[in-house]
ZAMARGU-4260 file (C-alpha; in steps of 0.2 Angstrom, whole numbers, plus 5000, padded with zeros to 4 digits):
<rodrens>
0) 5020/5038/5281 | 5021/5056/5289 | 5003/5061/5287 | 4997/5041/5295 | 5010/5043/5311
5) 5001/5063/5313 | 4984/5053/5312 | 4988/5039/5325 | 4994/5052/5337 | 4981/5061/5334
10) 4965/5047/5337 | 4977/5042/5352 | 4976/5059/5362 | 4958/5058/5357 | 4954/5041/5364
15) 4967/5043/5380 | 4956/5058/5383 | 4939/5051/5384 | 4944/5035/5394 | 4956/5042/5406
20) 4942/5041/5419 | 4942/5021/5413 | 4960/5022/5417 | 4960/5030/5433 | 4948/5018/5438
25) 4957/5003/5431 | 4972/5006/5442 | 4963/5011/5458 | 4957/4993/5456 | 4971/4985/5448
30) 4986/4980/5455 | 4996/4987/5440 | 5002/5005/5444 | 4995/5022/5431 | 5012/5024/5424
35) 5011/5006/5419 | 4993/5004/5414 | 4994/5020/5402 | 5008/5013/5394 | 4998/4997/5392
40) 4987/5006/5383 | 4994/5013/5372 | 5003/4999/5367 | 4988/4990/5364 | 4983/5003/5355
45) 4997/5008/5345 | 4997/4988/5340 | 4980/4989/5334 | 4981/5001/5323 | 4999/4995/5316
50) 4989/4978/5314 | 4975/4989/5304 | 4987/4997/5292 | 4995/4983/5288 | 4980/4972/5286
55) 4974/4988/5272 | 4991/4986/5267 | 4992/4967/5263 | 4975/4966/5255 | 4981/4980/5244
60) 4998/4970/5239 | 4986/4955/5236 | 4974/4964/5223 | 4990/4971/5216 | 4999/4956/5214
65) 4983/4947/5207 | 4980/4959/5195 | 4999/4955/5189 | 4993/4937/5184 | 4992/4933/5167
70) 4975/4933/5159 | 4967/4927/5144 | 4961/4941/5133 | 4968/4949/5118 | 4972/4970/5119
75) 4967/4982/5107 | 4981/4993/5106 | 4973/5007/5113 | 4978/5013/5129 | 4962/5019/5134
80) 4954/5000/5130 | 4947/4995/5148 | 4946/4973/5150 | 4927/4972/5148 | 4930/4979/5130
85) 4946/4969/5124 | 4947/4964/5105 | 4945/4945/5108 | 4948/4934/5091 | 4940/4920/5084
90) 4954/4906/5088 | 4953/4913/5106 | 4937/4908/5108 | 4939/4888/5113 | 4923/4888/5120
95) 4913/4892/5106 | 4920/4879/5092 | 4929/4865/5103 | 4913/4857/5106 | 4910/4858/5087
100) 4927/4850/5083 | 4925/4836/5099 | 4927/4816/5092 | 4929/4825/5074 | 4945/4821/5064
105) 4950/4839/5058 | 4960/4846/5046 | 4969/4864/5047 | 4971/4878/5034 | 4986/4886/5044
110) 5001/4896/5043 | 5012/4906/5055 | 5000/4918/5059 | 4988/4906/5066 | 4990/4910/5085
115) 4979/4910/5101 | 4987/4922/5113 | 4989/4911/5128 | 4992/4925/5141 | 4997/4945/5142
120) 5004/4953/5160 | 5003/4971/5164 | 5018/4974/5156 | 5012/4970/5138 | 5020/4954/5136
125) 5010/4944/5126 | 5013/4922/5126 | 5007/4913/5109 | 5004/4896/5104 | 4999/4890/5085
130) 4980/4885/5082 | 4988/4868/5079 | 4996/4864/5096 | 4983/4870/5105 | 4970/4860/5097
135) 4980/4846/5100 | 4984/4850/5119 | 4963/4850/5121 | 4963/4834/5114 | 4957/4836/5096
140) 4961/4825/5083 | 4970/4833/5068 | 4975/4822/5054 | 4983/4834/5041 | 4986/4853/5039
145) 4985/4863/5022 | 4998/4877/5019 | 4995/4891/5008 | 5008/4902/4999 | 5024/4903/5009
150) 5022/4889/5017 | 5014/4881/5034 | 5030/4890/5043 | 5031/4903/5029 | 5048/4904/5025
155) 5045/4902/5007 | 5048/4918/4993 | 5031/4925/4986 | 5028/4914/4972 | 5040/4898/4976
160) 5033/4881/4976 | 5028/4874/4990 | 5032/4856/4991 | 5020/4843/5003 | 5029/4838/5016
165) 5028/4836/5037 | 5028/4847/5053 | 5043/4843/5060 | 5036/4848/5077 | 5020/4839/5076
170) 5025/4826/5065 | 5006/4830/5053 | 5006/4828/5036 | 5007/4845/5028 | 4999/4846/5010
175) 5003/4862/4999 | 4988/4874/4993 | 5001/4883/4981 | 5010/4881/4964 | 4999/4865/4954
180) 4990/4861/4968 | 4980/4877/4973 | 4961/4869/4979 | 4961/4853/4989 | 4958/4837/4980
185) 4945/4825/4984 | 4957/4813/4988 | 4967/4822/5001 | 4950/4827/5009 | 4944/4807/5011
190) 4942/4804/5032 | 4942/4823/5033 | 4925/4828/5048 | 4929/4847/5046 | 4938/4860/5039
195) 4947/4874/5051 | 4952/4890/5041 | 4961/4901/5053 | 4973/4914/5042 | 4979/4934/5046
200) 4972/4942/5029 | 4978/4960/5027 | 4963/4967/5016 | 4969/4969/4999 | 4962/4959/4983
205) 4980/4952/4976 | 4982/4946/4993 | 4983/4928/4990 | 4976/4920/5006 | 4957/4925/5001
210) 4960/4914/4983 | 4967/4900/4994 | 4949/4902/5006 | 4939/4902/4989 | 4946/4885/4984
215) 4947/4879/5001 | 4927/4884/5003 | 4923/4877/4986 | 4931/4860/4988 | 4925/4856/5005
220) 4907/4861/4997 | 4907/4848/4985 | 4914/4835/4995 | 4902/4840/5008 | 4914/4843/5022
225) 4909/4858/5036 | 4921/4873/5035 | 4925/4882/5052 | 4933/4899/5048 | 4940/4907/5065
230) 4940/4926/5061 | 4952/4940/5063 | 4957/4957/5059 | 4958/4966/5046 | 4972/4980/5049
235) 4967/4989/5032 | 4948/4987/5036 | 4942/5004/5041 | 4940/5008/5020 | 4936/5004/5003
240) 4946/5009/4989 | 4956/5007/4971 | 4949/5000/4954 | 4938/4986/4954 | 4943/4970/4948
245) 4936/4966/4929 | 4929/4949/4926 | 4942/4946/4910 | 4957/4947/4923 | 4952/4938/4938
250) 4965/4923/4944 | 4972/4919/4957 | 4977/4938/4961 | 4958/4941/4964 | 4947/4928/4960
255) 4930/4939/4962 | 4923/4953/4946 | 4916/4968/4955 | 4929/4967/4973 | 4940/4983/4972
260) 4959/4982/4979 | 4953/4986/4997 | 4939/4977/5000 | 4936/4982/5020 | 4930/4964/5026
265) 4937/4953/5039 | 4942/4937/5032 | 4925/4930/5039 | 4914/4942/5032 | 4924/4940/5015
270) 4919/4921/5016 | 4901/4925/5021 | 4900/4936/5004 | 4909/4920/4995 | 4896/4908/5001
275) 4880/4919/5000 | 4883/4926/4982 | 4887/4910/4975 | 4905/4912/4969 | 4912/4898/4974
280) 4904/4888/4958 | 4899/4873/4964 | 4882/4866/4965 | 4883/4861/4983 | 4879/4874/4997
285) 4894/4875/5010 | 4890/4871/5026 | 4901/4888/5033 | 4903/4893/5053 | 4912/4909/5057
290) 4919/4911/5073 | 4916/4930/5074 | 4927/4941/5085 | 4921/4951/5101 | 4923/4971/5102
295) 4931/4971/5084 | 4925/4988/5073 | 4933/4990/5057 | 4941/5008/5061 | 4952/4997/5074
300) 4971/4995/5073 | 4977/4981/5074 | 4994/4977/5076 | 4997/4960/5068 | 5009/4951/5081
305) 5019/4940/5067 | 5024/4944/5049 | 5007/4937/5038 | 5018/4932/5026 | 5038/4936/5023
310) 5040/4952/5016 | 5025/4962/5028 | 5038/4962/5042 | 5029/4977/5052 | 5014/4987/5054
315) 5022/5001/5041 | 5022/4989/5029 | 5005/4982/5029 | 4996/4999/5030 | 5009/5003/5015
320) 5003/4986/5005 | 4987/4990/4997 | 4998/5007/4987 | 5015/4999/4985 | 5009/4981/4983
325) 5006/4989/4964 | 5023/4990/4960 | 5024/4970/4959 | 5017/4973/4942 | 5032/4985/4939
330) 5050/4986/4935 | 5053/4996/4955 | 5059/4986/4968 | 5046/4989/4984 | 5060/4984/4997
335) 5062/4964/4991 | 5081/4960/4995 | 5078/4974/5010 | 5073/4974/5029 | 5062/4989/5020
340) 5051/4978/5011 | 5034/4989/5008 | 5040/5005/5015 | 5053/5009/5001 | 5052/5009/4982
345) 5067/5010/4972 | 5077/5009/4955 | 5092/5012/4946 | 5084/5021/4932 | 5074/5034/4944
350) 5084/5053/4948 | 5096/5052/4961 | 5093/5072/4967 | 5074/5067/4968 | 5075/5049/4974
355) 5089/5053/4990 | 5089/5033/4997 | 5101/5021/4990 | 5100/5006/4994 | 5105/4989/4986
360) 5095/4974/4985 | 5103/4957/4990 | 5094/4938/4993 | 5088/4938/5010 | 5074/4929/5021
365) 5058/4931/5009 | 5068/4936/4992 | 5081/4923/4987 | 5081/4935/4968 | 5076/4953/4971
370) 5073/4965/4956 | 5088/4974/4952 | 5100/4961/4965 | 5117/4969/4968 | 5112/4985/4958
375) 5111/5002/4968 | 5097/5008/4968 | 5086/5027/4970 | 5074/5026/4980 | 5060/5034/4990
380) 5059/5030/5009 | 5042/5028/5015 | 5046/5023/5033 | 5037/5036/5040 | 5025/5041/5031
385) 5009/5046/5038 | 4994/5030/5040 | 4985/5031/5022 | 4966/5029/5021 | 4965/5027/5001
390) 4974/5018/4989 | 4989/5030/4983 | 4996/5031/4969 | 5008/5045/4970 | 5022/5036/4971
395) 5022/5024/4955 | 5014/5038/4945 | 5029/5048/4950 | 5041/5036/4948 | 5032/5032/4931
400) 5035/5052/4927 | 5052/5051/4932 | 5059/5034/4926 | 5071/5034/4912 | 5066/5019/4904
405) 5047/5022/4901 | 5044/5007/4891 | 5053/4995/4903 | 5042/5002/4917 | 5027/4992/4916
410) 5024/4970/4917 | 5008/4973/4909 | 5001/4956/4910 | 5008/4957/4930 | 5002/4975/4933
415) 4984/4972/4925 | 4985/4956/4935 | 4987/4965/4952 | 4976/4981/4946 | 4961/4971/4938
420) 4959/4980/4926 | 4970/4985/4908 | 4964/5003/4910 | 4975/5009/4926 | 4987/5007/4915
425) 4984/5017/4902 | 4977/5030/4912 | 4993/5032/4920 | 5003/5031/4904 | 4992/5046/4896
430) 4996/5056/4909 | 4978/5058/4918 | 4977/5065/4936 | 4976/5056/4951 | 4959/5065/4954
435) 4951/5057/4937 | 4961/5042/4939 | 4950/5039/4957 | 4936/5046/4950 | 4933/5032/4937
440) 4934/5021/4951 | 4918/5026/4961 | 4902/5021/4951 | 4908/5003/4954 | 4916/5007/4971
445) 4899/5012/4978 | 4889/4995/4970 | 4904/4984/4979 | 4899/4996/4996 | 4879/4991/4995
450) 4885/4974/4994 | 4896/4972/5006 | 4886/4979/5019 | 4876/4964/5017 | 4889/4954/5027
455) 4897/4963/5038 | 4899/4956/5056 | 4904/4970/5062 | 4902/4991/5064
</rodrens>
């Protein structure tokens, strides 16, 4: 405010200089006296440049103020990320598919994570609404939604039945794609137009919302019904890594021989690879669209803005998944019965001067029977462990070394399960390194790579 009052004087003294003969003529002919007309002037003056500034002024509260309105766009995380380069998903993309689901009756493949960020203001507050209720609010027929495991509101345990039933906000029908009834039937299809699939995936194999996509895929193929797959991040999609699965121990864990327990594929580009390889096993060729993303690249983070599914509660946890998601086929506790889940392994039977955490698993939101319920446990806290570009085993070969009850450790069926393959564990119980461990993995790990890269979307 100093240096503008300095400058006013200043361009004042400058122009009273150079029309002062104007002046002097002014009150020669005027009937206003000098003292009088000066004073005038530089009022007048003095008005018009107060007039000036606050004009500048004003127009500058207006940008500032617009640029404080919500807009429609969805932020990377990165601070340097300018407007023109935001991550924009699939489900934010009305423009693109709304005229492909007009005067259609549509079904939804759904669950909490199915979100279309409505609005975000300068201070990084971000306003959602579900796939569902936005679809509906643009006048789009939906007759039923399909839930995968955990539910269409995910509240339900990994593993627990899912019983059909209806949304109590909407009022739709909701049919279960979990427990007996995995793949749609022909039946709950009939009057069906098109399929929308719009799930957060998180990138690893065992994962089960890419086995739910297969059977979704394959049963809207046979039944001859489009399939509409709105596509999101992948927040462990920047690599490709762990043993590969074997085509004697696919299920519903990993439905596809040859996909390794990181794939590095968006959910779109994992259906792309479905359809195009034929894996889906059906005669009849799907009629898939992807909704791709904008400014997405595979080295991206992306921090997911709802739990995918009950026990990934945090960013920590999903980048942790892919190494600890493992122990499932193991006697340690990964945090289940926590607010740790995926970032802490634990067990009563690992050394308490090595394993410093204690902690004791009870029922909570996600685990209504945790491993070792009630019972203290030794544990390892990985809450902060650095962002991991592999999958690590470390921690369950060291807890394997250290456990006092070796032959308790393993669920072999679970564990070859999850792994794909029976010879992780055995490699693990003959005490190989980690180094030739991963290095059995890479022959097939490379043939999965060249394949992929026929379907990505994306850099």
């Amino acid at each position: 405010m100093a240096m503008i009052a300095i400058l006013i004087i200043g361009v004042e003294a400058v122009l009273l200089y150079f029309f002062a003969p104007i002046m002097r003529l002014a009150v020669k002919y005027s009937k206003f006296n000098r003292p009088m007309a000066f004073r005038l002037f530089k009022s007048t003056f003095f008005l018009v440049c107060v007039i000036s500034i606050s004009c500048g002024n004003a127009s500058e509260t207006k940008n500032q103020t617009e640029a404080e309105q919500p807009i429609n766009f969805n932020p990377t995380d990165s601070s340097t990320a300018k407007l023109k380069e935001a991550l924009v998903l699939g489900a934010n993309q009305t423009e693109a598919y709304l005229p492909i689901l007009k005067d259609k009756k549509v079904a939804v493949v759904g669950n909490p994570s199915s979100l279309i960020l409505k609005a975000q203001t300068t201070s990084a507050e971000k306003k959602y609404t579900h796939l569902v209720d936005s679809l509906i609010a643009h006048n789009i027929t939906i007759v039923k939604v399909f839930s995968p495991e955990h539910g269409f509101r995910g509240t339900a345990d990994a593993g627990e039945a899912v019983k059909d039933g209806k949304d109590p906000k909407t009022g739709l029908p909701v049919i279960s794609l979990y427990g007996s009834n995995k793949k749609p039937k022909p039946e709950q299809l009939v009057g069906i137009d098109i399929l929308v699939f719009d799930i957060q995936d998180v990138g690893v194999r065992f994962y089960t919302y890419i086995a739910t996509l297969h059977y979704v895929m394959q049963a809207a193929a046979e039944a001859s019904i489009p399939i509409l797959v709105l596509d999101r991040p992948n927040p462990n999609g920047s690599y490709v890594d762990g043993p590969v699965m074997e085509a004697e121990h696919t299920s519903f864990l990993g439905m596809h021989a040859g996909v390794p327990l990181v794939h590095g594929m968006t959910i779109g580009e994992y259906a792309q690879m479905m359809a195009e390889e034929n894996w889906l096993e059906t005669n009849n060729t799907p009629q898939l669209t992807v909704i791709p993303m904008k400014n997405y690249t595979h080295d991206m983070h992306y921090s997911l803005p709802v739990r995918p599914s009950p026990n990934l509660p945090n960013d920590q946890a999903v980048m942790l998944y892919p190494s600890l998601g493992l122990c499932e086929g193991t006697t340690l506790n990964a945090g289940r019965g926590t607010e740790m889940q995926f970032q802490i392994i634990g067990a009563p039977y690992l050394p308490a001067e090595k394993y410093t955490l204690n902690y004791t698993p009870q029922p909570n939101f996600g685990s209504k029977n945790p491993k070792f319920k009630g019972q203290t446990c030794n544990g390892l806290d990985l809450r902060n462990q650095a962002p991991l570009q592999k999958v690590d085993l470390r921690f369950i070969v060291d807890a394997y070394r250290n456990y006092e009850k070796k032959e308790e450790f393993f669920n072999t069926k679970n564990f070859t399960a999850h792994a794909g393959t029976a010879q992780l564990q055995k490699q693990i119980e003959s005490g190989l390194s980690l180094d030739e461990i991963e290095q059995s993995w890479q022959i097939d790990l490379e043939q999965f790579k060249k394949l992929r890269s026929k379907y990505l979307l994306y850099k």
